[in-house]
C-alpha positions as CSV (number, residue, x, y, z in Angstrom):
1,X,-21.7,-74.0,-7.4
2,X,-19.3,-72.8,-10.5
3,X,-16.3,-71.3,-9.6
4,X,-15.7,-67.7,-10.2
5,X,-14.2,-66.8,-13.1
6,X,-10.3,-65.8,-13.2
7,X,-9.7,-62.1,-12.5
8,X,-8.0,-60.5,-15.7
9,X,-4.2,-61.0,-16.2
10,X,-1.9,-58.2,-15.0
11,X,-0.8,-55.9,-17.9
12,X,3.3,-56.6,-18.6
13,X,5.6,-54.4,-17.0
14,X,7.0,-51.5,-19.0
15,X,9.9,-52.1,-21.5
16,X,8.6,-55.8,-21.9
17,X,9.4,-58.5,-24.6
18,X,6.8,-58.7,-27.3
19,X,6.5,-62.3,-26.6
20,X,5.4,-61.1,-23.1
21,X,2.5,-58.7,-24.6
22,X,1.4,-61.5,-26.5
23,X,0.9,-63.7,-23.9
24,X,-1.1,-60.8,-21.9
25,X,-3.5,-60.1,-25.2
26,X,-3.9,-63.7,-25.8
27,X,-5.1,-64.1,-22.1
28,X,-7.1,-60.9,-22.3
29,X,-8.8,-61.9,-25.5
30,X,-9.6,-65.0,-24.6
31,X,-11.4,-64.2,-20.6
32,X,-15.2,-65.4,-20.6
33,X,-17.9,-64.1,-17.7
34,X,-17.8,-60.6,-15.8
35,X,-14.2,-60.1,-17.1
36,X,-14.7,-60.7,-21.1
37,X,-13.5,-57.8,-23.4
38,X,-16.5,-56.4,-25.0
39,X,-15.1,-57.4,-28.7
40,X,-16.5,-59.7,-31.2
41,X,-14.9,-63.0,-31.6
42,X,-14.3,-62.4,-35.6
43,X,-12.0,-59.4,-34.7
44,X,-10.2,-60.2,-31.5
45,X,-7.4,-61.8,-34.1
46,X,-6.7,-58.5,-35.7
47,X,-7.0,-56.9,-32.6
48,X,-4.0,-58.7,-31.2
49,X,-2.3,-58.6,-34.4
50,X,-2.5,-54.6,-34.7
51,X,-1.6,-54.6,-30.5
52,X,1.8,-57.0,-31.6
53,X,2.7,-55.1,-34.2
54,X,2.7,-51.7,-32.6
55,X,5.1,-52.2,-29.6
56,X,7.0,-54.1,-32.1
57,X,7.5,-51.1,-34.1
58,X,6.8,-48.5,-30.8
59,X,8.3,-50.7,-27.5
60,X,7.6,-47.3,-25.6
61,X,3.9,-48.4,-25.8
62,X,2.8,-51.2,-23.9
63,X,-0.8,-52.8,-23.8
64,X,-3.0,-52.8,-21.3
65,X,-6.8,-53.5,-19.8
66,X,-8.2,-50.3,-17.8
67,X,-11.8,-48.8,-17.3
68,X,-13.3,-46.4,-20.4
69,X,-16.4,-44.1,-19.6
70,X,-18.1,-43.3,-22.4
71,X,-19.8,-39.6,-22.9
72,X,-23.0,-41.3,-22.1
73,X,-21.7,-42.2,-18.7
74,X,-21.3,-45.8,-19.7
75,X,-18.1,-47.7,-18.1
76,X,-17.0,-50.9,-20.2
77,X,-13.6,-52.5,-20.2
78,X,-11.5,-51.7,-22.6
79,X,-7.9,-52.4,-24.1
80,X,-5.1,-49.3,-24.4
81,X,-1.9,-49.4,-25.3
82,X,-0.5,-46.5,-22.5
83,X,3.1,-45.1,-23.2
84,X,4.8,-42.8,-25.0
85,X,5.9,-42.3,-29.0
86,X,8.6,-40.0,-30.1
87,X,8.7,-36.8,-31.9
88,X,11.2,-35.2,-33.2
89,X,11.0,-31.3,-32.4
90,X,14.0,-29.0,-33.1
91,X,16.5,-31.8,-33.7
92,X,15.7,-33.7,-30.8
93,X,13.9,-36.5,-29.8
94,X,11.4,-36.5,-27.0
95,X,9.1,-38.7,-25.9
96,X,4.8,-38.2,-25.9
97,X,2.7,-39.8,-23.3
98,X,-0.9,-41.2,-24.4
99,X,-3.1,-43.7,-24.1
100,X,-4.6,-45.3,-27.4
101,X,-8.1,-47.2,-26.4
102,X,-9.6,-49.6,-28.3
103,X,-13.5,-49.1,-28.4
104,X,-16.1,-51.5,-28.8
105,X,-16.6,-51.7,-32.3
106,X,-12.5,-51.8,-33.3
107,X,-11.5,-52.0,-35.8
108,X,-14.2,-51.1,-37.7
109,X,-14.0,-48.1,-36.1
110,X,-11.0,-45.9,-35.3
111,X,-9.9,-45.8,-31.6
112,X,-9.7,-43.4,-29.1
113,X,-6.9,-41.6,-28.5
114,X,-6.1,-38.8,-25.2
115,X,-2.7,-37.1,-23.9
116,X,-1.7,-38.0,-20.3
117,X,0.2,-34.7,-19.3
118,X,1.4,-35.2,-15.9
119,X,0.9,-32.7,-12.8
120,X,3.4,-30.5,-14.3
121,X,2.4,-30.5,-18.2
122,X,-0.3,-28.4,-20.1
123,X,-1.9,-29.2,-23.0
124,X,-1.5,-26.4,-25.9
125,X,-4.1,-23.9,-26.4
126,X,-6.2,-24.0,-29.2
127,X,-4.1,-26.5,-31.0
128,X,-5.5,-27.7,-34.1
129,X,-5.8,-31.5,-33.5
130,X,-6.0,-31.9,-29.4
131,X,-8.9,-30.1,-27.3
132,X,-8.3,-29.0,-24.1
133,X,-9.5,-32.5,-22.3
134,X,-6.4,-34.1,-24.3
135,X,-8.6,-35.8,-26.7
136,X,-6.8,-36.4,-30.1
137,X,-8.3,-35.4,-33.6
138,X,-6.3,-36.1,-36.4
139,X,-7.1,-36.9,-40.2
140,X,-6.1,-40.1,-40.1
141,X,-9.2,-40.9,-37.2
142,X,-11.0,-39.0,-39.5
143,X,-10.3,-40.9,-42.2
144,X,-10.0,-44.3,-40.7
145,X,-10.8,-47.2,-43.0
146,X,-11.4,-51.0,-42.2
147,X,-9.2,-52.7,-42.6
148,X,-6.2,-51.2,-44.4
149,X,-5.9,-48.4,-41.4
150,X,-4.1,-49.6,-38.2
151,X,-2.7,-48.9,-35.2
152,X,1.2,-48.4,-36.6
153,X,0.3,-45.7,-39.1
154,X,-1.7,-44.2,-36.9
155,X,1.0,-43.7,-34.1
156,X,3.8,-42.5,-37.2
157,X,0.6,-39.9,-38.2
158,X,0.8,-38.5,-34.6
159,X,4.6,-39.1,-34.5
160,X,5.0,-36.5,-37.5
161,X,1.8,-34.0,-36.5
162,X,3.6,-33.8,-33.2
163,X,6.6,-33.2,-34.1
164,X,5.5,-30.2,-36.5
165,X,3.0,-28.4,-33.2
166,X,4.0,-30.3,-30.1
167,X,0.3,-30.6,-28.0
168,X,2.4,-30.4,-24.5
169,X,4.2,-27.7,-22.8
170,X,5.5,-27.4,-19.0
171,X,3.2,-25.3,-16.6
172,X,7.1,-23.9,-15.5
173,X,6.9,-21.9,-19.1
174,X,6.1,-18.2,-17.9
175,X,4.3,-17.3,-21.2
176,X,0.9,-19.2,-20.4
177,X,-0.3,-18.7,-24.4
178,X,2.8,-19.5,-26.1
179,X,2.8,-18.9,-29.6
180,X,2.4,-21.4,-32.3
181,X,5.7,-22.0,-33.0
182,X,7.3,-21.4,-29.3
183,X,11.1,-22.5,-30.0
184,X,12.4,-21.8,-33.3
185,X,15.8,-23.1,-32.1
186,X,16.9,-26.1,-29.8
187,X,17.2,-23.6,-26.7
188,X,18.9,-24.2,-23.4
189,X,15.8,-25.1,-21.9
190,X,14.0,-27.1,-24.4
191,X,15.0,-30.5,-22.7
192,X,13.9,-28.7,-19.5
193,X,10.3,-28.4,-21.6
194,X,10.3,-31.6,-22.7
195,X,12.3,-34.1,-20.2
196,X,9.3,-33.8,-17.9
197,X,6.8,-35.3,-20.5
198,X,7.9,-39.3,-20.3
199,X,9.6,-41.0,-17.9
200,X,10.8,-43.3,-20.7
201,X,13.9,-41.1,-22.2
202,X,16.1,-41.7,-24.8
203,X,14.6,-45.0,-25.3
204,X,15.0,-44.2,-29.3
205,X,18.3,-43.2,-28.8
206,X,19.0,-45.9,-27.2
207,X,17.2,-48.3,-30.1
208,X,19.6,-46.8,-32.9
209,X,22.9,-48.4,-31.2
210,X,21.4,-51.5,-31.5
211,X,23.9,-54.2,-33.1
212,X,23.1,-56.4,-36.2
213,X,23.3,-59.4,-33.6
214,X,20.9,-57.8,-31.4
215,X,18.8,-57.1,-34.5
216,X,19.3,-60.5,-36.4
217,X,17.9,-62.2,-33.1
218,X,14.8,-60.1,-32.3
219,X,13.9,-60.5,-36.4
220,X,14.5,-65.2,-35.5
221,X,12.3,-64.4,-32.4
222,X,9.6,-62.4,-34.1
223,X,9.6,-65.0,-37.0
224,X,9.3,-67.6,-34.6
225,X,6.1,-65.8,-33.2
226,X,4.4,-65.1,-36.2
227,X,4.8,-69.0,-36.8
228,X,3.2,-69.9,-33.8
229,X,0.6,-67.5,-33.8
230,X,-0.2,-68.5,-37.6
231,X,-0.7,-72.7,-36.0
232,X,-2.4,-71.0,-33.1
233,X,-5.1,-69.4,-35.5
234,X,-5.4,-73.3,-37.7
235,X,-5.9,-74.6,-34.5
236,X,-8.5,-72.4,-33.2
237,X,-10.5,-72.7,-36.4
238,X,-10.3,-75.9,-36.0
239,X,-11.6,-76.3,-32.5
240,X,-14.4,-73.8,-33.8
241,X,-15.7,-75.8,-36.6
242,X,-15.5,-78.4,-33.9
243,X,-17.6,-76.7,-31.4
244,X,-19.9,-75.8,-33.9
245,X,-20.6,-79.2,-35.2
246,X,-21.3,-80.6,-31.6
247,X,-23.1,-77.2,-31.3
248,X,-25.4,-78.0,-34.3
249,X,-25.6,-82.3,-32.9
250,X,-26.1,-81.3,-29.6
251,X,-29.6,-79.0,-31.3
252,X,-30.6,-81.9,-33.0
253,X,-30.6,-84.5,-30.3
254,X,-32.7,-81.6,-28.0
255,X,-34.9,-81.7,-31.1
256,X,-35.3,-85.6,-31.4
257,X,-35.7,-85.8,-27.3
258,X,-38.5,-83.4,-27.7
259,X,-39.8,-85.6,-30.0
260,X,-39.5,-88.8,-28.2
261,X,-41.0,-87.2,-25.4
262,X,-44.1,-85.9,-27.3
263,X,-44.4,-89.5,-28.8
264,X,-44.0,-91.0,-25.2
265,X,-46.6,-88.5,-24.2
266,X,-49.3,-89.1,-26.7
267,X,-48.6,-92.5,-26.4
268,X,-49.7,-92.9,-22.5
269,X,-53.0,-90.5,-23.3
270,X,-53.6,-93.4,-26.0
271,X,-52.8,-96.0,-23.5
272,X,-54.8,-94.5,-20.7
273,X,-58.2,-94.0,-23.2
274,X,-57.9,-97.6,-24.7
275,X,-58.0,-98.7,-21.1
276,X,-61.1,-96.9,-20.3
277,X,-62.3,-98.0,-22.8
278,X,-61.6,-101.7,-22.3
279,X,-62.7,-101.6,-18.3
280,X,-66.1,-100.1,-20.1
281,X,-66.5,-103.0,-22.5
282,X,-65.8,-105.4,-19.5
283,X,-67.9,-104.3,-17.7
284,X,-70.9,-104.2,-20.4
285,X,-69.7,-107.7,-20.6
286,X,-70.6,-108.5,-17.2
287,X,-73.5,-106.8,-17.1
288,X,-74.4,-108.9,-20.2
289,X,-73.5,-112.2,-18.9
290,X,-75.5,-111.6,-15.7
291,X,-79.0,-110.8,-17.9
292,X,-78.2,-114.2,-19.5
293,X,-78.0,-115.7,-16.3
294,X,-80.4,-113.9,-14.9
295,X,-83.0,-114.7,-18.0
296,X,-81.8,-118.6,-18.7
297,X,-84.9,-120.5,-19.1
298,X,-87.4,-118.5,-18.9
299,X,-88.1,-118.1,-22.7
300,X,-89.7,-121.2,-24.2
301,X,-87.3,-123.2,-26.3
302,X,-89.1,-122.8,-29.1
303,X,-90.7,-119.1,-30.2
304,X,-91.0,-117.1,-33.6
305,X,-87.8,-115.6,-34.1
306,X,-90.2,-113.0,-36.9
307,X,-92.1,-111.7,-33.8
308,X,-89.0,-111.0,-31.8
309,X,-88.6,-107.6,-33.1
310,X,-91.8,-105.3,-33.4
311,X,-91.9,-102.2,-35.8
312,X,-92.7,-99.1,-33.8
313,X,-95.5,-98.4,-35.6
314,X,-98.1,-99.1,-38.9
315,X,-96.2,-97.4,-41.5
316,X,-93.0,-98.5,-40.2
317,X,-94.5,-102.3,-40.4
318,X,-95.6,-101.5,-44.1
319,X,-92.2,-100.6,-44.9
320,X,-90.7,-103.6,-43.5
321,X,-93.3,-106.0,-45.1
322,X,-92.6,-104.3,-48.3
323,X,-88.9,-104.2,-48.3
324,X,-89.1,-108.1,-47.1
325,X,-91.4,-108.9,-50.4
326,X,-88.7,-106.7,-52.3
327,X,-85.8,-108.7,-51.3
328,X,-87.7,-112.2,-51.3
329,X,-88.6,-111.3,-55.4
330,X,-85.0,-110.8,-56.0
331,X,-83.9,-113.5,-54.6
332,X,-86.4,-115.5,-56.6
333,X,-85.4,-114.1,-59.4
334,X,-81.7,-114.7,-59.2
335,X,-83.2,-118.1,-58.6
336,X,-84.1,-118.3,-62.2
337,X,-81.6,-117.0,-63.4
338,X,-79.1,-119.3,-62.0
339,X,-82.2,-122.1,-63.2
340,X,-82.3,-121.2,-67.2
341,X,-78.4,-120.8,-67.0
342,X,-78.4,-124.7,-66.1
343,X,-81.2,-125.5,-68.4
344,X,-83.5,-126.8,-65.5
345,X,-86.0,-124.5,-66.7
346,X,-87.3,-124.1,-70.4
347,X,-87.3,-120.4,-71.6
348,X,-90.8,-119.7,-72.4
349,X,-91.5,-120.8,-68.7
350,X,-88.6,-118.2,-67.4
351,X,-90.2,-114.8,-69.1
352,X,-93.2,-116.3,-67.7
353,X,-92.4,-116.2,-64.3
354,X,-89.8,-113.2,-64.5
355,X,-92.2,-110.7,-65.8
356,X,-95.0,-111.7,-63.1
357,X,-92.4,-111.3,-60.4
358,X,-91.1,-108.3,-62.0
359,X,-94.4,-106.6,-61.9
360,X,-95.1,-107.6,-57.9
361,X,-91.2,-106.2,-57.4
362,X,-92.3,-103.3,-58.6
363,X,-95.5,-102.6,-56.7
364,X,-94.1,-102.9,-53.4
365,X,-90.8,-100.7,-53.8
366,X,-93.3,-97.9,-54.7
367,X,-95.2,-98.8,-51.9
368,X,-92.1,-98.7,-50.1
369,X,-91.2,-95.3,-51.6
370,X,-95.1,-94.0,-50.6
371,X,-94.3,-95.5,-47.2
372,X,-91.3,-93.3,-46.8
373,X,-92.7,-90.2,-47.8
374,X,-95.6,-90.8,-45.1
375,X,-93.2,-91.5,-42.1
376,X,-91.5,-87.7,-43.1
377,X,-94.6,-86.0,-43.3
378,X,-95.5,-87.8,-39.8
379,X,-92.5,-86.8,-38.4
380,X,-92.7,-83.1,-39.5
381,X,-89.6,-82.5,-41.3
382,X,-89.4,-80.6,-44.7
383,X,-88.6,-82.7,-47.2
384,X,-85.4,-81.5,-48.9
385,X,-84.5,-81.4,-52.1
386,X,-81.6,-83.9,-52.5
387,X,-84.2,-86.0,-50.7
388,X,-86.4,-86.0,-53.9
389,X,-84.0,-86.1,-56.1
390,X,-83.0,-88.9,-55.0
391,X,-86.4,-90.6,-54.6
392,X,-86.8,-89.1,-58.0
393,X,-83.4,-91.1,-59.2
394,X,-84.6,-94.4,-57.4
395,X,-87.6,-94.2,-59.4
396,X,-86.3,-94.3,-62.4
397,X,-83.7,-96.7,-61.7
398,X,-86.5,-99.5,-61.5
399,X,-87.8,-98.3,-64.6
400,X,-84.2,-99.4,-65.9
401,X,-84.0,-102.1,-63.6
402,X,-87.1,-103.4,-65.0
403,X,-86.4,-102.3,-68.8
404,X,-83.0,-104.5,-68.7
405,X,-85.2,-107.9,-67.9
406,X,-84.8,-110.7,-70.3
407,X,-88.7,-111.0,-70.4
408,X,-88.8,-107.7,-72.6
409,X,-91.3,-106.2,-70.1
410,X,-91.3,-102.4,-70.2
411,X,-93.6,-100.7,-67.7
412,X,-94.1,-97.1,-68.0
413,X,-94.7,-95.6,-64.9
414,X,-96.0,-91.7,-64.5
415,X,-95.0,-90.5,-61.0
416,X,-96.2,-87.0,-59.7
417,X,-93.9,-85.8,-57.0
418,X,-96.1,-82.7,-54.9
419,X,-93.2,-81.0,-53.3
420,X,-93.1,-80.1,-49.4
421,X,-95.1,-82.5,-48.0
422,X,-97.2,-84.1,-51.2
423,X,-98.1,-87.7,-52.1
424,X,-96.9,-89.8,-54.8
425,X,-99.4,-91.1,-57.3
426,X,-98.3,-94.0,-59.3
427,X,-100.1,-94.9,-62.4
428,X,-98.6,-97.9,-64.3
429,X,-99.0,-99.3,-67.7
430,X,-97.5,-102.6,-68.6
431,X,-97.5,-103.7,-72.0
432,X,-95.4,-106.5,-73.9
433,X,-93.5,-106.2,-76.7
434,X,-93.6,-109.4,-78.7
């Protein structure tokens, strides 16, 4: 069995290094199984690089990876950066607490962000940019464009709505609906309001006493980062052009295997059949061999090979007797030919014989032909038209046959073809031209 996935990494500790929130988001970012961030892998770089930049610029907020429930009653998790930004509110700073969630589909879309008043906060009444849940509305959401908006301009946009309507009051206020502008003045009691909002206090304060070596090192340690996150990124694009050439080998060897093993297949089929096939000719071969055995010596030594084969019936006998005569006269004839090419025979003594052979050629291959047309009509089967066509073609092919002989012979022959079933009557009429 696999081993269980790791369990996500533990969010850094409030008022942590930015070096330290990078590792977390790079950790986060990069879980696989149960515990993936539902992201896609094209925007988990800007993701981390919008996450690094805030708490660079807002160290009050801090990342984090918590349950979201959706309206739908869907529960995916998600990434938040959870702290507090500063306002500025009657001369004096105070402090904010929120959650900024990053949904789904960040940053093409804008994220999420709610107030988390304690036990002993209230979110303003009908305040123009935060509903009574604590759910944040502001123009820049509103307006949120991929990808020139980000997370930094969106916390300043808050920063300065804030400042102007703060969304949080104390529940010890004994007006429950103050007014929209509640303390013109800083009053006594306004860091009474607003001390119990964020347990992070003058941390901005405490930012602007910062020395220039303070400063001058953060800015080395930053640059430092960005360096190594910039060979991080070359090298992962590497390794992913990597992956995805073994990805694209890896689908074409699982293509060729399926191939081999179809040719491997077909191959045995082919092998099995041609071995049927040879156990059947074996064994005709046997069978064979024991008739011969069997039948050794009990035909005389001597018999009429003509006689060995017997045409089925009298028509069939006609047509074998006249296609034997046919094929005896050309051969006789290419005889002669061969003969008055040597000069064995004189010429007047080649038409002679040519034109008389000719003229027996050409009786029996229309009794041939008449001979066919019987066996059809015995058999009962309509004579078809390409049938007589061709009969009709074969006809006239001996009249060419016969009109190409060197003996100037031309017989004209009148055939009458009855169709279906009809007879052919062959009238001839020889005559020489001298």
């Amino acid at each position: 069995m696999a081993p269980p996935p790791p369990p996500p990494p533990p969010p850094p500790p409030a008022g942590s290094s930015a070096l330290d929130a990078l590792q977390f988001l790079s950790t986060a970012l990069s879980q696989r199984g149960p515990y993936a961030l539902p992201y896609a892998e094209e925007t988990k770089w800007l993701i981390r690089q919008h996450l690094v930049s805030l708490i660079e610029a807002y160290p009050s907020l801090h990342p984090q990876t918590s349950s979201f429930t959706h309206n739908d009653g869907r529960t995916v998790n998600l990434l938040q950066a959870d702290g507090t930004i500063p306002i500025v509110f009657g001369n004096v700073f105070y402090n904010i607490p929120l959650s900024i969630w990053l949904i789904e589909r960040y940053p093409l879309s804008p994220p999420s962000v709610f107030l988390n008043p304690t036990t002993q906060m209230v979110v303003k009444a009908n305040h123009l940019h935060v509903d009574r849940s604590g759910c944040v509305r502001v123009p820049y959401l509103q307006n949120w464009v991929y990808p020139s908006s980000n997370l930094v301009d969106l916390v300043r946009s808050l920063s300065q709505i804030f400042s102007n309507d703060p969304p949080l009051f104390s529940r010890q206020n004994p007006n429950p609906n103050p007014p929209p502008n509640p303390i013109p003045s800083p009053p006594p009691n306004a860091s009474r309001i607003f001390s119990s909002l964020s347990p992070y206090a003058s941390r901005l304060q405490g930012r602007l006493t910062e020395d220039a070596n303070e400063v001058f090192r953060r800015n080395a340690i930053n640059k430092i980062i960005e360096a190594v996150l910039a060979d991080i990124a070359g090298l992962h694009k590497a390794r992913e052009a990597e992956i995805e050439g073994l990805f694209a080998t890896q689908a074409e060897l699982r293509r060729r295997e399926q191939e081999l093993a179809c040719g491997v297949r077909e191959m045995s089929e082919e092998k099995e059949g041609l071995e049927q096939q040879l156990q059947l000719v074996l064994m005709n071969m046997n069978l064979l061999e024991g008739w011969v055995r069997q039948n050794e010596g009990k035909w005389p030594h001597e018999f009429d090979v003509d006689n060995v084969f017997q045409p089925a019936d009298v028509l069939s006998r006609q047509l074998l007797e006249c296609t034997a005569a046919d094929l005896a006269v050309e051969d006789t004839i290419y005889s002669l030919d061969k003969a008055m090419q040597e000069g064995s025979i004189p010429s007047d003594m080649y038409l002679k014989n040519v034109r008389a052979l000719s003229r027996e050629q050409f009786f029996h291959r229309a009794l041939e032909t008449r001979c066919e047309l019987h066996v059809c009509r015995l058999r009962s089967q309509a004579w078809p038209l390409g049938h007589r066509i061709m009969l009709h073609r074969r006809l006239v092919g001996y009249l060419n046959l016969y009109g190409s002989k060197k003996c100037y012979f031309y017989p004209i022959v009148y055939i009458i073809v009855v169709l279906g079933f009809g007879n052919v009557a062959c009238n001839v009429q020889s005559f020489c031209v001298i």
